[in-house]
N, C-alpha and C positions, 0 to 999 in steps of 0.2 A: 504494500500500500504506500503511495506516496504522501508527502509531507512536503508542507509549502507553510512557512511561517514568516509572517508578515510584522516587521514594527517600526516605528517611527521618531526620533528626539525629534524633527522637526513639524513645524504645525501643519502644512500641505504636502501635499504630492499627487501626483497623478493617481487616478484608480483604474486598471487595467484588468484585462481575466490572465493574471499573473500565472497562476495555477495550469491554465491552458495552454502558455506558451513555456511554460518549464515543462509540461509533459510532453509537448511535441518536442523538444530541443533537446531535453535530459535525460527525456523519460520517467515513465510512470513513474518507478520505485524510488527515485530520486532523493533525497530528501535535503530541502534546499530552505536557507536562514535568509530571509532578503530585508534590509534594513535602510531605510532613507535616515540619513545625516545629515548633520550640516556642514559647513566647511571647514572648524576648528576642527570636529573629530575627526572629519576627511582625513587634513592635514596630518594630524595627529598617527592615525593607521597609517597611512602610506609613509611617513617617518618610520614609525617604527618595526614596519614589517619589511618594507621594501625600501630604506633608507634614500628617499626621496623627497625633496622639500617642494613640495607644489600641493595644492589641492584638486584633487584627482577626480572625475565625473563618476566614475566606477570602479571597483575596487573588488575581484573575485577571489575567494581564497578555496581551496578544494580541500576538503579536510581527509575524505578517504574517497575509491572512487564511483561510492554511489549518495557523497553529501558534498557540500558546500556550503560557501558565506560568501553573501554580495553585499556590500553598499553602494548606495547611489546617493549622491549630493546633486536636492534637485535645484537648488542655486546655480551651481557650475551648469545644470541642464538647459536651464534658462539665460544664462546668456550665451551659451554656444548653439543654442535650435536654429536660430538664422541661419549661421554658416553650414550648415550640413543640410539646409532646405526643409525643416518639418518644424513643426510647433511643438510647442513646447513638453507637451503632453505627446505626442509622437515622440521627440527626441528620448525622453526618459523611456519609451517601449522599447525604442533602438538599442541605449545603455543596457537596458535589462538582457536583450537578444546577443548584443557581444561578449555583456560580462557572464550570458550562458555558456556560449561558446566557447571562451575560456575553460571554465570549467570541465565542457566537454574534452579539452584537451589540442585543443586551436592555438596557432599563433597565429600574430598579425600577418595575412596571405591575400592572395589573389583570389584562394579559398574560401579563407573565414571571408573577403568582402561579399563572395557570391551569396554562399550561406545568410551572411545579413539581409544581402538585399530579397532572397528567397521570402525568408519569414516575414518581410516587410511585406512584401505580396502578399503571404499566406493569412497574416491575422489583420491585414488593409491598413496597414499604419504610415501617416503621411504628416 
C-alpha cells in the first residue's frame, strides 16, 4: 500500500492530486514524505545535506528504495514560474514531477527533461 504524506511550515501552496502523480512516477508502494518550506529551512537543508549555500526550489532525499523526502519552497516557485513558462501552481507540479524523478533515480538528462515534459502532458499541467 502506498503512502503519501503531506505537510507544510508554510501558510500556502499549491493543492495538486499529489498522490496521483507519485503513483504514476514512483509507484504505488512508494512511500513518499512531501513537505512545503520556506526559504530559511530550504536554505538551511541544502546546507546541511548537500553543503550548498542557495535556497533550492526542491530538494529530494531517497531514504531506501521504495521511500523518500521532498521539499518544495513554494516562494522560490513563485518567482521562477515565469521563466520556465507555467504559473505558479503548474511550476510547483513541475518541482514535484523532477524532484520525483530524482528519486526515481534520474539525473539531470535529455531523459529526465523528456520524462518531465511526459507527465506535464499526462496530469495537463501548464
Amino acid at each position: 500500500m502506498s503512502h503519501l504524506s503531506i505537510k507544510s511550515t508554510v501558510r500556502k501552496y499549491p493543492r495538486h492530486s499529489y498522490e496521483q502523480m507519485k503513483a504514476k512516477i514512483l509507484g504505488e508502494s512508494y512511500d513518499l514524505s512531501l513537505v512545503f518550506v520556506g526559504e530559511t529551512r530550504a536554505r538551511s537543508l541544502n546546507m546541511r545535506y548537500r553543503h550548498k549555500n542557495y535556497v533550492p526550489n526542491v530538494l529530494s532525499f531517497p531514504l531506501t528504495k521504495t521511500a523518500g523526502e521532498m521539499f518544495i519552497c513554494p516562494a522560490v516557485a513563485k518567482r521562477e514560474a515565469k521563466k520556465f513558462h507555467l504559473s505558479e501552481r503548474g511550476y510547483v507540479a513541475f518541482l514535484f514531477i523532477h524532484g520525483a524523478l530524482h528519486l526515481k533515480g534520474h539525473d539531470h538528462s535529455d531523459t529526465m527533461e523528456k520524462l518531465e515534459r511526459k507527465f506535464l502532458r499526462t496530469f495537463q499541467i501548464s
